[in-house]
MOPAC internal coordinates of N, CA, C and O (Angstrom, degrees):
PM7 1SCF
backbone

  N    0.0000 0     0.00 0     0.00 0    0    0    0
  C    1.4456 1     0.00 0     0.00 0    1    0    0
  C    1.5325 1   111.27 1     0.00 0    2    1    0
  O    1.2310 1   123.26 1   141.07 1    3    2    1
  N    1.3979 1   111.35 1   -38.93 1    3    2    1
  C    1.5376 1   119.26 1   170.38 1    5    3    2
  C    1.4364 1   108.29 1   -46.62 1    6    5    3
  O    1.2310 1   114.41 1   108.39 1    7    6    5
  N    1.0523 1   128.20 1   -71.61 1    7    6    5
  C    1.7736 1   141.45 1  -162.75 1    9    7    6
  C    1.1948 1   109.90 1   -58.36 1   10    9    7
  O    1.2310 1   120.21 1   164.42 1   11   10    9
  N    1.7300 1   117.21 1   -15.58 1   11   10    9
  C    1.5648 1   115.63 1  -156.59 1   13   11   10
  C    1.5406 1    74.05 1  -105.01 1   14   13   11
  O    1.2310 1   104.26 1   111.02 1   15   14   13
  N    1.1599 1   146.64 1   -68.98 1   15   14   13
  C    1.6746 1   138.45 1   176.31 1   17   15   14
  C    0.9031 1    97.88 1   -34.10 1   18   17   15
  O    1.2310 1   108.36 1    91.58 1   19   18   17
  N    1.8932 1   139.36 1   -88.42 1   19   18   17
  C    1.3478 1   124.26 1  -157.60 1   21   19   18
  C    1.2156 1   120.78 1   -34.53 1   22   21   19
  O    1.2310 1   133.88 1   137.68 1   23   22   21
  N    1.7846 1    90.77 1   -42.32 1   23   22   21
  C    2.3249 1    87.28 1  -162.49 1   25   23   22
  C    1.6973 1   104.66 1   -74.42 1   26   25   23
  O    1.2310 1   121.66 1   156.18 1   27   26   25
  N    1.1660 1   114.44 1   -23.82 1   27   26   25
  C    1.5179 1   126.19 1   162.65 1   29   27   26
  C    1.7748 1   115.13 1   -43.16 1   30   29   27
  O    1.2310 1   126.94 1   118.83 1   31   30   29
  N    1.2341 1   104.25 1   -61.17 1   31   30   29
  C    2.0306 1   116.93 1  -179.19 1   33   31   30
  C    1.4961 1   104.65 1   -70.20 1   34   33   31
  O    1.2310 1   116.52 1   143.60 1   35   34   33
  N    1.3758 1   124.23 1   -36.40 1   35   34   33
  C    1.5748 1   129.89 1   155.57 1   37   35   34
  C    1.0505 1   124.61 1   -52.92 1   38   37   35
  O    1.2310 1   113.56 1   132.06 1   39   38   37
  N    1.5442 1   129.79 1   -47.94 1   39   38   37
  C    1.0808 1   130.24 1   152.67 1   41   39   38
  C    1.6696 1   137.77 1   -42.00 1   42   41   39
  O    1.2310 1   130.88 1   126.67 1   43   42   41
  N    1.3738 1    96.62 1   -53.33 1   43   42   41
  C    1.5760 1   119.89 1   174.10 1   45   43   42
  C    1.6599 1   110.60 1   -61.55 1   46   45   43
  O    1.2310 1   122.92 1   132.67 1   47   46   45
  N    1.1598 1   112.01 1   -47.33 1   47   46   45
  C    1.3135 1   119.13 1  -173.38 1   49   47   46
  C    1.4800 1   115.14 1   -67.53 1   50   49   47
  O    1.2310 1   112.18 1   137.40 1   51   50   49
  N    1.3121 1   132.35 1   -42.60 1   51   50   49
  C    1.4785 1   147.04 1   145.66 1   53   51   50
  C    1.2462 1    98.06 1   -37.09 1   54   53   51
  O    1.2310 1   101.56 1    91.64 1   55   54   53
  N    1.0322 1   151.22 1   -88.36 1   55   54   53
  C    1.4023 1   158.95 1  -142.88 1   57   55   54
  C    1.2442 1    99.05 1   -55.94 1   58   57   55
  O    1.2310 1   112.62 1   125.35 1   59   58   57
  N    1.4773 1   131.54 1   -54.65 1   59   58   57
  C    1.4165 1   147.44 1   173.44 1   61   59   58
  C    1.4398 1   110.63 1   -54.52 1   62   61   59
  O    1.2310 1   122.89 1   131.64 1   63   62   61
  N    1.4729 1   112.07 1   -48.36 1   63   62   61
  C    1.8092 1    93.64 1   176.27 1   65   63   62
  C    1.1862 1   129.61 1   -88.96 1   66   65   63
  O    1.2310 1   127.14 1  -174.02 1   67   66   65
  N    1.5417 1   103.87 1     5.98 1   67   66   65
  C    1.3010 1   108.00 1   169.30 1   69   67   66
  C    1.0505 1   119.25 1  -101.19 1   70   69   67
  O    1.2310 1   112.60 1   159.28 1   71   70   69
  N    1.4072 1   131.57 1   -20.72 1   71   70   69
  C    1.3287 1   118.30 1   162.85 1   73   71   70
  C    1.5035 1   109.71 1   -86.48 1   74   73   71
  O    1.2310 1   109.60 1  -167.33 1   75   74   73
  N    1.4202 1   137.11 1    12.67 1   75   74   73
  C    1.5696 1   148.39 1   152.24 1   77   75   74
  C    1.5288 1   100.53 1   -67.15 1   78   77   75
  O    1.2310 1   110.59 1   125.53 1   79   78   77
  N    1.2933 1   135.30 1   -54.47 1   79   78   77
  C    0.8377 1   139.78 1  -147.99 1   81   79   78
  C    1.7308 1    99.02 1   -86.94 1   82   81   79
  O    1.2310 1   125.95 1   155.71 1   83   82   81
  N    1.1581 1   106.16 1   -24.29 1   83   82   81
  C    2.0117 1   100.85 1   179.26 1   85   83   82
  C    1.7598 1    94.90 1   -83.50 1   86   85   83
  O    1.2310 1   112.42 1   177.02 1   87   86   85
  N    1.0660 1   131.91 1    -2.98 1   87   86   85
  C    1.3309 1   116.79 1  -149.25 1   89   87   86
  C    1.9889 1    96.26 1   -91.67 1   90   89   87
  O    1.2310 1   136.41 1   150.88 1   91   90   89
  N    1.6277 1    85.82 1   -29.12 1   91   90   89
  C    1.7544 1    88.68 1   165.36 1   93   91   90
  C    1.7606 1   128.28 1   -79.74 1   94   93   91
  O    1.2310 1   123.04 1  -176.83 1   95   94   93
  N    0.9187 1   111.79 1     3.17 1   95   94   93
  C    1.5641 1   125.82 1  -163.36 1   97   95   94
  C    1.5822 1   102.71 1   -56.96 1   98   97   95
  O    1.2310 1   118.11 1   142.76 1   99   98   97
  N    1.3155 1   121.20 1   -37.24 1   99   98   97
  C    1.2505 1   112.77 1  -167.27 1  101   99   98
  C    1.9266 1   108.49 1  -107.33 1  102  101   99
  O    1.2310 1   125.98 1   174.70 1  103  102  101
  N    1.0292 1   106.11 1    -5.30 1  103  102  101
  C    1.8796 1   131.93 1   171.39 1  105  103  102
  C    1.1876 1   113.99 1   -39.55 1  106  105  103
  O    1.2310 1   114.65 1   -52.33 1  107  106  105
  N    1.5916 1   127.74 1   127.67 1  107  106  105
  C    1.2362 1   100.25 1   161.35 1  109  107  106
  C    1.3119 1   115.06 1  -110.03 1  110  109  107
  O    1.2310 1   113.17 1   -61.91 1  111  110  109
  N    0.9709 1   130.51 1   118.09 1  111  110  109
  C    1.6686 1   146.80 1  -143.56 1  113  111  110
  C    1.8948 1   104.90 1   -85.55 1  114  113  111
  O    1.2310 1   124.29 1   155.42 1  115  114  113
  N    1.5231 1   109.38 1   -24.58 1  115  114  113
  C    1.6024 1   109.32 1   175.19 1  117  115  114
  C    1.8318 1    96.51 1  -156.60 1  118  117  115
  O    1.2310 1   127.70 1     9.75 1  119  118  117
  N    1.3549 1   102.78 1  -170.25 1  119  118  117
  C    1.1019 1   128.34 1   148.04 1  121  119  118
  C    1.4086 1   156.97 1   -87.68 1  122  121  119
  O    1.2310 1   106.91 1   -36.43 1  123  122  121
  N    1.3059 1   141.98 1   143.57 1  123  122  121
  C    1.3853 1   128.13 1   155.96 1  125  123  122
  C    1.1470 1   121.93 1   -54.00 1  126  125  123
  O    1.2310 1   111.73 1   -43.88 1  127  126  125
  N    1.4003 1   133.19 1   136.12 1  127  126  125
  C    1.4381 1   114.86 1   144.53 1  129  127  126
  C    1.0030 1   151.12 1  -114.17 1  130  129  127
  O    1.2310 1   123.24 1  -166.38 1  131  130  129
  N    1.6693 1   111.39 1    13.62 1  131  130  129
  C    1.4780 1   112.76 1   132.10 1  133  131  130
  C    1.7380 1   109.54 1  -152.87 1  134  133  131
  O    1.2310 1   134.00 1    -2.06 1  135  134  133
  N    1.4997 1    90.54 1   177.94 1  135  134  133
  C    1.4718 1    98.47 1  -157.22 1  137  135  134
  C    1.7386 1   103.73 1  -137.07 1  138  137  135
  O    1.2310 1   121.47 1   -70.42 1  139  138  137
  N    1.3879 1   114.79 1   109.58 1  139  138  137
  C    1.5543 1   107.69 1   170.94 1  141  139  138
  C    1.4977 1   115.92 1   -75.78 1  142  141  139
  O    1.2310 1   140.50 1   -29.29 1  143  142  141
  N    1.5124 1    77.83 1   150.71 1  143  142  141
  C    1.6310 1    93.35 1   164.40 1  145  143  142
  C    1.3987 1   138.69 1    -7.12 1  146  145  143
  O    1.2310 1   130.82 1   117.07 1  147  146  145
  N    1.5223 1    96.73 1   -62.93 1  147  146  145
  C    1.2909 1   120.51 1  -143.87 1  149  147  146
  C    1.8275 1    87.44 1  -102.31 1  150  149  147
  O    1.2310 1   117.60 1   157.91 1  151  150  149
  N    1.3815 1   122.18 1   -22.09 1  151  150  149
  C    1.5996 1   115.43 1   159.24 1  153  151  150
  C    1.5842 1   103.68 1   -82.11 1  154  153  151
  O    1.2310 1   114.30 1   144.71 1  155  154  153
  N    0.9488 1   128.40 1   -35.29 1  155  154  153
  C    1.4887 1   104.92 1   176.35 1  157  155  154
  C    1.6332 1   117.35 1   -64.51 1  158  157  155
  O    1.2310 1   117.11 1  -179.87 1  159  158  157
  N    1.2926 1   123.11 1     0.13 1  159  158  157
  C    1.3573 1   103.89 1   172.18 1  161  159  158
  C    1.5422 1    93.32 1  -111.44 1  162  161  159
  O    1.2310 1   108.63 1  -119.40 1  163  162  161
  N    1.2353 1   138.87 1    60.60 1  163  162  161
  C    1.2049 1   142.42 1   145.16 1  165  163  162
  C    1.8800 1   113.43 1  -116.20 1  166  165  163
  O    1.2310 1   131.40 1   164.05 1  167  166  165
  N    1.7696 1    95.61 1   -15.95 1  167  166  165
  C    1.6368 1    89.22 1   166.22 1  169  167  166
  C    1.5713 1   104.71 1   -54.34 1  170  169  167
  O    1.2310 1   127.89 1   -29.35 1  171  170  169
  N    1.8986 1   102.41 1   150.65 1  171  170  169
  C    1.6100 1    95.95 1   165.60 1  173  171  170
  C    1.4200 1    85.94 1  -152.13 1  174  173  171
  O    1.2310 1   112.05 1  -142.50 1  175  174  173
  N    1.5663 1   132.60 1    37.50 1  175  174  173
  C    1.6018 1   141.68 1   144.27 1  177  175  174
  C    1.6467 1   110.69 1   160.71 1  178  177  175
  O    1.2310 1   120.75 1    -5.61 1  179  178  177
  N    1.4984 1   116.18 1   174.39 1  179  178  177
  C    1.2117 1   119.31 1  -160.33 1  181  179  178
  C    1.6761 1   108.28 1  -148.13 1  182  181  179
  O    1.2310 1   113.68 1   -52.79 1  183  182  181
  N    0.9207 1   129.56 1   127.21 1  183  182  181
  C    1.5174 1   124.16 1   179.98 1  185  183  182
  C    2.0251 1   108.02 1  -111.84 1  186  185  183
  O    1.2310 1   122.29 1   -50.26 1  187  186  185
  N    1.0711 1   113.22 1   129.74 1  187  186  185
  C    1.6021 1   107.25 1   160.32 1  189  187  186
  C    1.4689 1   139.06 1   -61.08 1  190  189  187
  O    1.2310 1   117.38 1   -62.46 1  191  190  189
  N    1.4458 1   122.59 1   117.54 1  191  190  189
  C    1.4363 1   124.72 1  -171.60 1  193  191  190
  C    2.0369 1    87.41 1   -80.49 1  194  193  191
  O    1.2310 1   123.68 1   -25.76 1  195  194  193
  N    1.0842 1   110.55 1   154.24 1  195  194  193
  C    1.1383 1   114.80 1   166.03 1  197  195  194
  C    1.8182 1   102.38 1  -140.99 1  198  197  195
  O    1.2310 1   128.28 1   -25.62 1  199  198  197
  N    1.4860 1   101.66 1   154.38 1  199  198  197
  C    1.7230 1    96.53 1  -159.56 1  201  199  198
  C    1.8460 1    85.21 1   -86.54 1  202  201  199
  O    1.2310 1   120.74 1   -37.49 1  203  202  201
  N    1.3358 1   116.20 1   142.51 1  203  202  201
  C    1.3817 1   135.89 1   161.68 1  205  203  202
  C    1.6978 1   115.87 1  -147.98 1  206  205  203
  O    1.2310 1   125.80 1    44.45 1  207  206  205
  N    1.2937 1   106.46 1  -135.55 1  207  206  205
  C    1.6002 1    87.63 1  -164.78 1  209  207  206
  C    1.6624 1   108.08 1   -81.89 1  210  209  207
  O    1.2310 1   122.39 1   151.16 1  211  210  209
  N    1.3815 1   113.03 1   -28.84 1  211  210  209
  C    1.4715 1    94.52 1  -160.75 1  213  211  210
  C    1.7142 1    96.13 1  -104.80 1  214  213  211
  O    1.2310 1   123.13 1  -178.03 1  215  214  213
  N    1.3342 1   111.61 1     1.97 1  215  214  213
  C    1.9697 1   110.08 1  -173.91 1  217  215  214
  C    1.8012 1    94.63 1  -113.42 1  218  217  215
  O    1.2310 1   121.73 1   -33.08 1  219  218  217
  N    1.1350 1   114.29 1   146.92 1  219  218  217
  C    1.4105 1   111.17 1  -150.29 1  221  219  218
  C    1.6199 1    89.45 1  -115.98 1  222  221  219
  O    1.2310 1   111.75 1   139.85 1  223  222  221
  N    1.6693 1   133.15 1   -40.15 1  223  222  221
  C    1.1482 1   141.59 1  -142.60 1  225  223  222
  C    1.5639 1    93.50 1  -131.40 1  226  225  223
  O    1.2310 1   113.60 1   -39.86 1  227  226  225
  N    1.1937 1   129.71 1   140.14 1  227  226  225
  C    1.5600 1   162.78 1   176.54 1  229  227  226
  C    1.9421 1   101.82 1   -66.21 1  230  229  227
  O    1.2310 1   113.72 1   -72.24 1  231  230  229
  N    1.1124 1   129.48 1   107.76 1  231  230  229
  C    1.6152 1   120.67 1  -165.44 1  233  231  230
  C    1.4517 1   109.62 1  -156.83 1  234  233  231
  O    1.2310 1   137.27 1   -33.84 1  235  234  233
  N    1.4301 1    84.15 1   146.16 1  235  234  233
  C    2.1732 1    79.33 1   173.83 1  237  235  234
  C    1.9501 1    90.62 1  -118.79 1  238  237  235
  O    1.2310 1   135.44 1   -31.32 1  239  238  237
  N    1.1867 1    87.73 1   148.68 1  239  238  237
  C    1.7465 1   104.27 1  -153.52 1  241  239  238
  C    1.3747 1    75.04 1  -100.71 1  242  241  239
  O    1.2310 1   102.64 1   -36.28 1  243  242  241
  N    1.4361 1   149.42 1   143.72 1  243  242  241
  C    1.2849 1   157.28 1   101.93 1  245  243  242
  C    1.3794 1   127.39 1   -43.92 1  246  245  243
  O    1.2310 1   121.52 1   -53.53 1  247  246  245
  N    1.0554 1   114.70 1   126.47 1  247  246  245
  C    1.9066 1   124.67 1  -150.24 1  249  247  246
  C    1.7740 1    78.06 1  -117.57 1  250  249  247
  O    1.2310 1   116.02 1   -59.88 1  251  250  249
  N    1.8462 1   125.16 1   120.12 1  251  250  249
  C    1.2219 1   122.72 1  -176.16 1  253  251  250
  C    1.4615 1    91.11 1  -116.25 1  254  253  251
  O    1.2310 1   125.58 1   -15.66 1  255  254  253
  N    1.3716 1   106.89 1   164.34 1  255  254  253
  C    1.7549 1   126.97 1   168.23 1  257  255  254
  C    1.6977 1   107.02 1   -42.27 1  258  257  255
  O    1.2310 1   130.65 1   -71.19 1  259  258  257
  N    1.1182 1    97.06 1   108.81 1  259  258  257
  C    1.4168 1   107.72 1   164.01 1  261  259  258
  C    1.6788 1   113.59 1   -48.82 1  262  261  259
  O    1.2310 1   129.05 1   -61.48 1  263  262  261
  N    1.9836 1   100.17 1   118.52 1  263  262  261
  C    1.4077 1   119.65 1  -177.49 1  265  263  262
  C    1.4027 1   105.38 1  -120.40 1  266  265  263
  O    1.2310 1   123.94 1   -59.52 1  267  266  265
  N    1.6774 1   110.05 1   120.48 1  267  266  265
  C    1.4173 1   129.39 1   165.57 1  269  267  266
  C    1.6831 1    91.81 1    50.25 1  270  269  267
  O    1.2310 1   115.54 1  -132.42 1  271  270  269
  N    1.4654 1   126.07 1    47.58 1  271  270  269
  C    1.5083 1   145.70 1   118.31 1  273  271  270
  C    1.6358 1    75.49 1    98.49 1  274  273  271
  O    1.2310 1   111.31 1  -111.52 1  275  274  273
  N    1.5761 1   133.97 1    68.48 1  275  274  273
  C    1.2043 1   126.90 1   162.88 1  277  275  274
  C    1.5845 1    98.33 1  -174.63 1  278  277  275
  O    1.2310 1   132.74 1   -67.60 1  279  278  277
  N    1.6965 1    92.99 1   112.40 1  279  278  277
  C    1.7703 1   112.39 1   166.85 1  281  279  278
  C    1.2453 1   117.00 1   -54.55 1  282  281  279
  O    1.2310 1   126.33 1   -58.66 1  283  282  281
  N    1.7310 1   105.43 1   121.34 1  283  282  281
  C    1.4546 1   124.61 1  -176.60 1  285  283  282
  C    1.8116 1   106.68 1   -89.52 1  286  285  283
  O    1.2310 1   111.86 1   -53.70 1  287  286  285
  N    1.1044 1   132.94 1   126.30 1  287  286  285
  C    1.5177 1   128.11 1   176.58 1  289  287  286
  C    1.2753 1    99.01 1  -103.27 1  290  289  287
  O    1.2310 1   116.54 1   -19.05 1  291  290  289
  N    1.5613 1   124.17 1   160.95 1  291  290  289
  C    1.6557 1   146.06 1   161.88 1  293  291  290
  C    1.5426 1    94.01 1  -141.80 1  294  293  291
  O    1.2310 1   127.65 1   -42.15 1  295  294  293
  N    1.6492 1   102.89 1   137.85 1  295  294  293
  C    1.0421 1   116.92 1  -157.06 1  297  295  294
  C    1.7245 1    81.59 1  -124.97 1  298  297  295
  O    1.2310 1   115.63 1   -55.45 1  299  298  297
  N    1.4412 1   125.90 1   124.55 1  299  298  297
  C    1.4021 1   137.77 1  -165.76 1  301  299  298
  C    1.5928 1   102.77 1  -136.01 1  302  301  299
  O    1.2310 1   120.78 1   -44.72 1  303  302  301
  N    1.6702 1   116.12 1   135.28 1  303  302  301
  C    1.5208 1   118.44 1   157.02 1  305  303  302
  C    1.8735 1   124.51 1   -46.76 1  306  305  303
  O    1.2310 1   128.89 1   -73.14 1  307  306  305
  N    0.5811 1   100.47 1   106.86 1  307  306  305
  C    1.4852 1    91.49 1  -177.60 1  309  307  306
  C    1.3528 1   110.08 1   -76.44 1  310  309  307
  O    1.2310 1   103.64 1   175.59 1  311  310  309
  N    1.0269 1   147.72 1    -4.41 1  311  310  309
  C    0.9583 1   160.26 1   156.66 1  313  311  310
  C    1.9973 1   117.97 1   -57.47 1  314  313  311
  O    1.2310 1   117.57 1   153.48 1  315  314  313
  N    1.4098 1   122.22 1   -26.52 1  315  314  313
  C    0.9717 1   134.39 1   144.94 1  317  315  314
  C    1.2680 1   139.23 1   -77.10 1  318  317  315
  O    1.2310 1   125.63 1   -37.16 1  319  318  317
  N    1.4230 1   106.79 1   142.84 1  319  318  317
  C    1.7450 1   102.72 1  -156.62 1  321  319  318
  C    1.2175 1   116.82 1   -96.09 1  322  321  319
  O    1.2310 1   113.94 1  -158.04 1  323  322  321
  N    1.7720 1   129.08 1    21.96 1  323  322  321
  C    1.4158 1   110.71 1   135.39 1  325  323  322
  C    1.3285 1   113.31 1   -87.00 1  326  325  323
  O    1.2310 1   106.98 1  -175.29 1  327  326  325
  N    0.9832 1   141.85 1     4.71 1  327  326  325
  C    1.3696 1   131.99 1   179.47 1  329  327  326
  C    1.1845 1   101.94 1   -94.82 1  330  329  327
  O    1.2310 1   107.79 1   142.71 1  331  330  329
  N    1.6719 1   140.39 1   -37.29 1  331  330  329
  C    1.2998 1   125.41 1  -170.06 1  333  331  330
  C    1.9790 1    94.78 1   -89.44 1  334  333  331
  O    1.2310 1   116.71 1   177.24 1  335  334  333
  N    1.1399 1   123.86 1    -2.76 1  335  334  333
  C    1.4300 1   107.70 1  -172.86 1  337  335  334
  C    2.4334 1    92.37 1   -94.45 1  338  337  335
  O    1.2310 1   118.04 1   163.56 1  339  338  337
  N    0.5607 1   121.34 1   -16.44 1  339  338  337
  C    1.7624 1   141.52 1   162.73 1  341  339  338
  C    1.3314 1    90.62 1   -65.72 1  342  341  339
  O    1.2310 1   118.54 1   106.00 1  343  342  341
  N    1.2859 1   120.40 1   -74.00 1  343  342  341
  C    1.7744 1   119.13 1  -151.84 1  345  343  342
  C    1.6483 1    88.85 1   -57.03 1  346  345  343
  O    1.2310 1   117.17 1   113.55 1  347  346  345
  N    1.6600 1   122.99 1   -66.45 1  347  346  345
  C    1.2226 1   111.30 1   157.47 1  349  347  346
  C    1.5727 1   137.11 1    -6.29 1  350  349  347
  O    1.2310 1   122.03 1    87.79 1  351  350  349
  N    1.4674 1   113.72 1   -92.21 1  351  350  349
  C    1.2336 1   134.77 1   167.61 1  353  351  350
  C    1.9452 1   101.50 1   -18.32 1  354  353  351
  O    1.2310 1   118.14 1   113.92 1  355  354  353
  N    1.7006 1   121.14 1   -66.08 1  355  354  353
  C    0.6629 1   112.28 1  -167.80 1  357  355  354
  C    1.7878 1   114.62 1   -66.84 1  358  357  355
  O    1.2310 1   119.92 1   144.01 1  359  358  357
  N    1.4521 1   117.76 1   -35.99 1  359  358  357
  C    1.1334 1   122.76 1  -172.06 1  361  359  358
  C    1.5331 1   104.31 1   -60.14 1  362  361  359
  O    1.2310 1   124.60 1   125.28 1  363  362  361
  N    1.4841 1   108.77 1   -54.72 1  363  362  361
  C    1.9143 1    97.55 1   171.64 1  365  363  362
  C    1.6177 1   104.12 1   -36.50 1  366  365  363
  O    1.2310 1   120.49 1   106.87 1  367  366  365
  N    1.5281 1   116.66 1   -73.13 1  367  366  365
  C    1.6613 1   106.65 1  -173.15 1  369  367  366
  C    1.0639 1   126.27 1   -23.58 1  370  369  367
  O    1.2310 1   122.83 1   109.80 1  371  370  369
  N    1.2215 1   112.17 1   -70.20 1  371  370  369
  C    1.3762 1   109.74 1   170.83 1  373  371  370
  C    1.2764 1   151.06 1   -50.38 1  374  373  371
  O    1.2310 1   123.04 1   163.14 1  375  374  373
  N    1.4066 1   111.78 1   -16.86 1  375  374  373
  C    1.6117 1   138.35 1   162.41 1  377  375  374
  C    1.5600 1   127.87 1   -47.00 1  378  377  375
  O    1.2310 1   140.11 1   126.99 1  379  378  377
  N    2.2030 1    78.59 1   -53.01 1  379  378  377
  C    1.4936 1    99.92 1  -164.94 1  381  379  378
  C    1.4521 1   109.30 1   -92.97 1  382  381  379
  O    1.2310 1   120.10 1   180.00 1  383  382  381

């Protein structure tokens, strides 16, 4: 009766960190800290992380040129002012 509970709470407990563990998948967990030139003109848009339950840190996600058919992200402080003069840059684009 013991083994059939344990392997039961073993079971359960796996199950739990693995679906814990997808809940970060789209997170951006830090920052860059720096960024050339010549990658910033591969940004081509940017979406805002905002911290809630499963994203821990405040972030603007950089959306890069699709490579060999799979979206590259950079996860940047927004709080620094090449990243908000980009967030810019892109928002004119898109306007015009």
């Amino acid at each position: 009766m013991k083994f059939h509970a344990i392997a039961f709470l073993l079971i359960f407990t796996c199950m739990y960190l693995s679906l814990a563990q997808g809940s970060y998948e789209n997170c951006c967990l830090g920052y860059v800290r720096t960024f050339s030139d010549k990658a910033k003109k591969n940004i081509v848009g940017y979406r805002m992380q905002e911290t809630d339950g499963a994203c821990n840190i405040k972030a603007v996600v950089f959306l890069m040129k699709k490579k060999h058919g799979k979206q590259r992200t950079v996860c940047a402080n927004p709080t620094i002012e090449w990243v908000q003069k980009e967030m810019d840059r892109l928002d004119m684009k898109a306007q015009s």
